[in-house]
C-alpha positions, 0 to 999 in steps of 0.5 A: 909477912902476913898469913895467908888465909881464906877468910881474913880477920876484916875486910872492907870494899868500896866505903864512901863516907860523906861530910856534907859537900867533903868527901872524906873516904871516896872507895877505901879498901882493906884487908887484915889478916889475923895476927897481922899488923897493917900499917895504915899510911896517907898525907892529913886529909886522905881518910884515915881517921875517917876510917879508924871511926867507921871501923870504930863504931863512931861513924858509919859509912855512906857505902860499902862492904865491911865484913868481920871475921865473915860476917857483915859488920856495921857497929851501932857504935863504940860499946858496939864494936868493942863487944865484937872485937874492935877497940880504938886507941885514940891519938889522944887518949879516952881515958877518965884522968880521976880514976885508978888504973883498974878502974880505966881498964874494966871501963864497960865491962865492970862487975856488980853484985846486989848494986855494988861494984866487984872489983876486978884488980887481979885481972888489971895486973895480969893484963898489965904484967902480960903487957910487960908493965906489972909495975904498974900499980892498978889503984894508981889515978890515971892522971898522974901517970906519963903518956907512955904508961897512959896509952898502955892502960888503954891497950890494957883495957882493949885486951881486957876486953878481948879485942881481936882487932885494935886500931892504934892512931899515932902511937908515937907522936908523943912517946920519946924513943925509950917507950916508942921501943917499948911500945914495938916489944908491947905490939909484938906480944899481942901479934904473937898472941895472935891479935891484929894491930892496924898502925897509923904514922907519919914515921916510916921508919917505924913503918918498916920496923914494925908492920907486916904490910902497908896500905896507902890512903889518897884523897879517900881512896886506897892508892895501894892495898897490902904492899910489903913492908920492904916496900922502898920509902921513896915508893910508899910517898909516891903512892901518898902524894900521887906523884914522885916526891923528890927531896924532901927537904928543900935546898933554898940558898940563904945568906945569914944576915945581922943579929935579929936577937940576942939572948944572953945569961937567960935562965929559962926555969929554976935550976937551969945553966944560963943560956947565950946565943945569937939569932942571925936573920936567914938562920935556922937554928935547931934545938935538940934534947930529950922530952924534959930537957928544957926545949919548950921552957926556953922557947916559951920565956922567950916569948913571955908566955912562962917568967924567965930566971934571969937573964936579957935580950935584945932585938935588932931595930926594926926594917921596912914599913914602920912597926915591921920587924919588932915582932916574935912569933912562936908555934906552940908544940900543942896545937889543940890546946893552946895553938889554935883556937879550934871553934873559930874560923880558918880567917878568924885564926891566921890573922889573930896575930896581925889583925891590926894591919886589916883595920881601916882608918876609922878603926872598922875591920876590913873584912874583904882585905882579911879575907884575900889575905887570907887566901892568898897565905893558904893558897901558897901553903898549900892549905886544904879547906872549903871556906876561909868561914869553917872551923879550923877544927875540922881541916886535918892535922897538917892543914891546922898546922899550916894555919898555924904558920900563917899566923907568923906570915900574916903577924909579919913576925920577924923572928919564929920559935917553933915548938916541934911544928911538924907533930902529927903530920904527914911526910908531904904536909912535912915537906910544905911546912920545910919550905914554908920555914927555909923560904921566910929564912931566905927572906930574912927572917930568924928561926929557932926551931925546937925538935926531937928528930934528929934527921929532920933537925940535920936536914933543916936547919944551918946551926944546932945547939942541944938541951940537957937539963935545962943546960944549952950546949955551945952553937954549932954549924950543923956539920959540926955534929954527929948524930952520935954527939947530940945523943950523947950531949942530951942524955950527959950534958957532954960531947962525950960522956966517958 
């Protein structure tokens, strides 16, 4: 539990922060303690990166109080901030991939004598080894390392420069479980150390594993200060939705229908066993595995986007109105990069894969068509925006994601390959985007659903198979396995690896 003190590490009280006609944070209170971890908790969209940028020196507020260590505190920007004790560990990393280790880490607070650089690498391997990583070489370039050895550089570089506070952004929304327990075990030294970590994530679980207290962000404002952390799961998600949240994944009956594709003797990546399967429509079919294990390889032959080894597929003739059903739809794990294109449009982004369908007889684009549709697909996904016209890239994480979906529903896709569609978003955009994927099932559409959490994989999906080294085990009814034999499969390639 948190220490109780007089003066607390920082304090806010009523901070609005404004984005033209948006109103991102409306009256955001919190309180760490030092030595204190402080789960920051909301749906995409509540204001927690808002706040993360404010505390960071990025952004500063339209109102409020905020006070560090006792005094006021409103940094001139991030060098600011860093210099007073407040380093931000980004989601994605702000780190400079061309340079060593050493030179990530002393970034800012770099030595020179007579106009040369003094270099600083008994200090980098002495934070490195405090952190539990001294096998990490200083001289090693940054963009060779994985993304686990990559955020502890970053919270290597915070200590270097006598962080008291650091913000942490989703931690784990890309580390596989080995580094996410490594990370918790690098969490605690700095507790222990007496530094305080505010901790951002969708994953309560981890919530309860590792914060002190919690603090739930609603629509820019905070709907509960300081909750413990054995504070019921079912409570922190009322406190995020604002109302009782019921089961969250849904229970929309389907009936499996014909074969939509076959897959058969398809080898995804050099080196990998052929994989057969059948997607029936109304079946959502999960895929588990480790990070590495072929996933991602396999989704994205199937949608041409890498040259498959081998192997054949064939999809079912075509239903409905004519040139429906013939297409293949896939949601790609990495929406920033390659999911979206973020500078354009909302419109210009749902309708890229079905644009075809808005174009009028003499071939000019119907633009009040477009846009009703549009819409209409966001209103049913419960998408939070202003105008259909704004940048993608500035909804939240969930809401970019909802747009992606839309895609498939206005591409009219018949068959959906989703890479790990539900990273990066909170617990009620997650159970949206449940919904959205049972609800197209029972309409007949076939889905393949890649991912990494095993509840969800059991709560979603009807089949599972599990990738091991590019090997697919054989299809199973989702009672079929325990959560015991997926993990054995993945790590082994067996049902029982003894």
């Amino acid at each position: 539990m948190a220490r109780e003190l007089t003066v607390p590490l920082l304090r806010l009280r009523g901070v609005r922060k404004a984005f033209g006609a948006a109103q991102a944070l409306r009256n955001a209170d919190l309180e760490i303690a030092p030595g204190e971890v402080h789960a920051l908790v909301g749906e995409n969209g509540a204001g927690k990166s808002t706040l993360i940028s404010i505390l960071g020196g990025a952004l500063s507020p339209d109102a409020g109080s905020l006070e560090f260590l006792g005094a006021p505190y409103r940094p001139a920007g991030p060098r600011e901030a860093r210099n007073l004790g407040v380093a931000v560990v980004h989601q994605e990393l702000a780190l400079a991939p061309h340079l060593d280790v050493e030179a990530n880490i002393c970034l800012g607070r770099e030595r020179s004598r007579l106009g040369f650089l003094i270099g600083q690498e008994r200090r980098a391997r002495e934070t490195l080894e405090w952190l539990g990583y001294g096998h990490l070489d200083p001289r090693a370039r940054v963009g060779g390392l994985g993304v686990a050895e990559r955020q502890i550089v970053e919270i290597a570089r915070a200590l270097f420069q006598d962080a008291r506070l650091i913000l942490m952004d989703e931690p784990t929304s890309s580390l596989p479980a080995h580094d996410v327990e490594n990370l918790f075990a690098v969490i605690a030294r700095l507790k222990a150390r007496g530094v305080s970590v505010v901790y951002i994530s969708h994953f309560l679980e981890e919530v309860a594993r590792v914060a002190d207290r919690i603090t739930v962000l609603r629509d820019g404002e905070t709907a509960a200060a300081g909750l413990p952390a054995s504070t019921p799961a079912r409570d922190i998600l009322a406190a995020m939705v604002g109302r009782p949240l019921g089961e969250i994944f849904p229970s929309i009956h389907r009936n499996l229908g014909d074969t939509l594709l076959s897959v058969r003797g398809w080898v995804s990546r050099p080196g990998a066993a052929p994989a057969d399967f059948h997607l029936k429509r109304g079946q959502i079919l999960g895929l588990a595995g480790l990070v590495g294990s072929g996933r991602s390889s396999l989704l994205r032959s199937l949608y041409g986007l890498r040259q498959a080894e081998a192997g054949e597929t064939e999809m079912a003739e075509a239903r409905g109105r004519e040139g429906s059903g013939k297409r293949i739809g896939f949601l790609s794990e990495d929406r920033k990069e390659e999911g979206l294109a973020l500078n354009l449009s909302v419109r210009a982004n749902a309708t890229l894969a079905g644009l075809a369908r808005f174009v009028g007889p003499a071939g000019l684009l119907r633009l009040g068509s477009e846009a009703r549709a549009v819409r209409d697909v966001c209103a049913s996904l419960r998408v939070r925006y202003l105008d259909p016209d704004q940048p993608v890239g500035s909804l939240s994480g969930g809401n970019q994601q909802k747009v992606a979906l839309s895609r498939l529903l206005l591409g009219d896709c018949e068959v959906w390959l989703l890479d790990e569609p539900t990273r990066g978003v909170d617990v009620g955009a997650k159970a949206e985007i449940y919904r959205l994927v049972a609800q197209a099932a029972a309409d007949g559409k076939a889905v393949l659903w890649s991912g990494s959490h095993l509840p969800e994989l059991f709560g979603i999906c009807d089949s599972l198979a599990v990738m091991h080294r590019g090997a697919m085990s054989p299809v199973r009814p989702v009672q079929g396995w325990s959560e015991s034999e997926v993990m054995a499969w993945a790590t082994s390639g067996k049902a029982d690896p003894a």
